[in-house]
N, C-alpha and C positions, 0 to 999 in steps of 0.2 A: 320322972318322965322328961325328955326333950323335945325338941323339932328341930330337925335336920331342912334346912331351905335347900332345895336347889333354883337357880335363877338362869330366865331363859324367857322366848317367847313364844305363847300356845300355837301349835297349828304344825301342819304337813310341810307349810313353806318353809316357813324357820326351822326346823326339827334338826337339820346335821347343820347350823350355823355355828360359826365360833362362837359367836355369842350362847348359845345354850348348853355349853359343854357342864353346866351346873345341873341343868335336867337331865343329859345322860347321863351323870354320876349317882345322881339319886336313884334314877330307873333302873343299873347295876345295882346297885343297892338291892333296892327292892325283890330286884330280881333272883341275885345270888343268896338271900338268906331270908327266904318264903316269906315275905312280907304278904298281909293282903290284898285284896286286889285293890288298885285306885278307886276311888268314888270323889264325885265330884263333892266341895264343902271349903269353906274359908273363902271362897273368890278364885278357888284354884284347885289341883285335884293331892288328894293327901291319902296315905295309908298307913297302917298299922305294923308293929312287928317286934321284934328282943332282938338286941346287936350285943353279945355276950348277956348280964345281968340287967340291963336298961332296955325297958321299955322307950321306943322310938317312933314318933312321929314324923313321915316324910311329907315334904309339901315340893308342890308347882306351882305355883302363881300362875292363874291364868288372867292376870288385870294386862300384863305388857310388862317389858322392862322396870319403864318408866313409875308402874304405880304397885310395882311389888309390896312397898309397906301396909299396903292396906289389906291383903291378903296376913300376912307375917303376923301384923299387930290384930287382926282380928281372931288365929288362934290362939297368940299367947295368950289374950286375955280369955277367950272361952277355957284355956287350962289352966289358968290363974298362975303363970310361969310369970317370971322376969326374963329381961332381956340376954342374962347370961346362962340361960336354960337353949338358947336358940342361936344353931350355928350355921353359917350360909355359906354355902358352894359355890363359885361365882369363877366367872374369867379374868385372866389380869394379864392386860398390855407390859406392865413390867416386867415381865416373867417370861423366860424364853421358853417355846413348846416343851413341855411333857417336866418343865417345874412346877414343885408345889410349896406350898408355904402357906404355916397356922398364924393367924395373929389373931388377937380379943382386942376389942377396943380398935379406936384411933378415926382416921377420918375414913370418907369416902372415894378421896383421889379422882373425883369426877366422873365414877362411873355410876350412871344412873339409876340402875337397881338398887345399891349400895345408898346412894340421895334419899330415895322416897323411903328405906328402912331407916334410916338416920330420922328422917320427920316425925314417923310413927311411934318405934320403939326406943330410941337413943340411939347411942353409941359402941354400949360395953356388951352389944353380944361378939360371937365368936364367928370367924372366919377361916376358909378352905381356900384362899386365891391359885387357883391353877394358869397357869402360863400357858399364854397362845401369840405370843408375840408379838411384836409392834410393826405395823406398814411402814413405817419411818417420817411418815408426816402428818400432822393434828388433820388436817381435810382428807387424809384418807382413812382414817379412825371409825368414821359408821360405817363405809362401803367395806371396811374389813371386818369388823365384828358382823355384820350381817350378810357375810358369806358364807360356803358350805366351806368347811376342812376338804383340805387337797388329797388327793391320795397318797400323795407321798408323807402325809399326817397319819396314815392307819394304823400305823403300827407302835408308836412312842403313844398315841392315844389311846390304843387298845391297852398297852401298858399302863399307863394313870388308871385306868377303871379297874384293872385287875387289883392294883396298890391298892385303890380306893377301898375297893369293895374288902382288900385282904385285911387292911387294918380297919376298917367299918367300926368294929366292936373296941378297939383303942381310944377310936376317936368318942366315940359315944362314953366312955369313962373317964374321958379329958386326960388321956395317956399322949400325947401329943408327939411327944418322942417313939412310942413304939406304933402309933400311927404313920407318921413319916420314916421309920425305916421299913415298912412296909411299902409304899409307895417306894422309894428310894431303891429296895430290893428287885422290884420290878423293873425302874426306870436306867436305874444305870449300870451301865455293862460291867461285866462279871472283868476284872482285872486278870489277866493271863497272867497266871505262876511263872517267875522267872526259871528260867531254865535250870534243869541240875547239872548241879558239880558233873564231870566226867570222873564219877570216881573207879572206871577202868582199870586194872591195872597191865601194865603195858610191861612187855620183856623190853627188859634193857639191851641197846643193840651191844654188839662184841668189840672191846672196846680194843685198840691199837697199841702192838705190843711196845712195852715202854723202851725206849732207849736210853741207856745208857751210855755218859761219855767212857771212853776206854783208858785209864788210867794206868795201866800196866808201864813196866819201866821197859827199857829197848831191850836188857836182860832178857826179862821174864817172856814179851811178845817171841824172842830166840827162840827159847826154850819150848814154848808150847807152841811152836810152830814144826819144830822134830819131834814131837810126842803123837 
């Protein structure tokens, strides 16, 4: 058994922010492979399901960004998992929209759900950093992440959740590689086949009768000119 985090903040307000794009991964989820219904439980709302042969646990934290570990660390220990049993969805400013990228381990890079799991459970669970891009300057960082996705975001986004959801059952077997070309399948455009050969084949035009220099001696030209 696992648990899949996705990370975001509860409510109607926040619900299409960049920041939550970890909650809509997990609600595809849920959603694309009959998971049960949510119930509230852990400090956030969690459900049940099979993602190929693993049993999977989903979670929402519903404490705020800020105090996700406390949700996190109170299911692992109710399922007596470790911390590399639990793998968390989350947004990443270094990541340009509709990238994704697996890491286990390492730091937090400042993002604050990713902080308060670090306090709880460690380090060495696993991570889903999906790409939503950077404002381009550190003071515009919260007024970004706690905005809604543009419209002109629907469509590479609805891509990630398709990926997501398509390789769900990879990721849940720690297949990581055929996790991400599933994502990748979805997200990047289909390469257009170089064009074919013209192997036509073409009539040869008629080609120009050959000349030749006239060599005869002044005799011979005589001769066949009275003939």
């Amino acid at each position: 058994m696992q648990v899949i985090v996705g990370l975001g903040n509860p409510g109607n307000k926040y619900a299409h922010n960049r920041h939550n794009i970890g909650f809509m991964a997990v609600d595809r989820i849920a959603q694309d492979h009959d998971f049960a219904p949510w119930r509230n439980r852990f400090q956030g709302q969690c459900c049940e399901g099979r993602l190929g042969t693993e049993k999977v646990i989903l979670l929402k934290p519903s404490t705020f960004m800020n105090r996700s570990g406390q949700s996190v660390g109170e299911a692992m220990r109710f399922f007596k998992m470790t911390a590399e049993d639990v793998t968390v969805i989350h947004d990443e400013l270094d990541l340009i929209p509709g990238k994704a990228r697996v890491k286990s381990g390492g730091g937090h890079a400042g993002h604050n759900g990713l902080r308060s799991i670090h306090g709880h459970i460690g380090e060495a669970y696993n991570r889903v950093r999906l790409g939503i891009g950077h404002p381009g300057r550190k003071d515009l960082v919260s007024g970004y992440v706690l905005h809604d996705f543009a419209k002109a975001d629907a469509d590479w986004l609805e891509n990630v959740m398709c990926g997501i959801s398509n390789g769900a059952a990879a990721l849940a077997a720690g297949d990581t590689g055929q996790f991400m070309n599933a994502v990748a399948l979805r997200v990047v455009p289909k390469r257009k086949s170089p064009d074919k050969l013209d192997t036509k084949i073409r009539k040869p035009t008629d080609a120009a009768p050959e000349i030749r220099p006239d060599d005869r001696s002044a005799m011979q030209k005589l001769m066949d000119k009275f003939r």
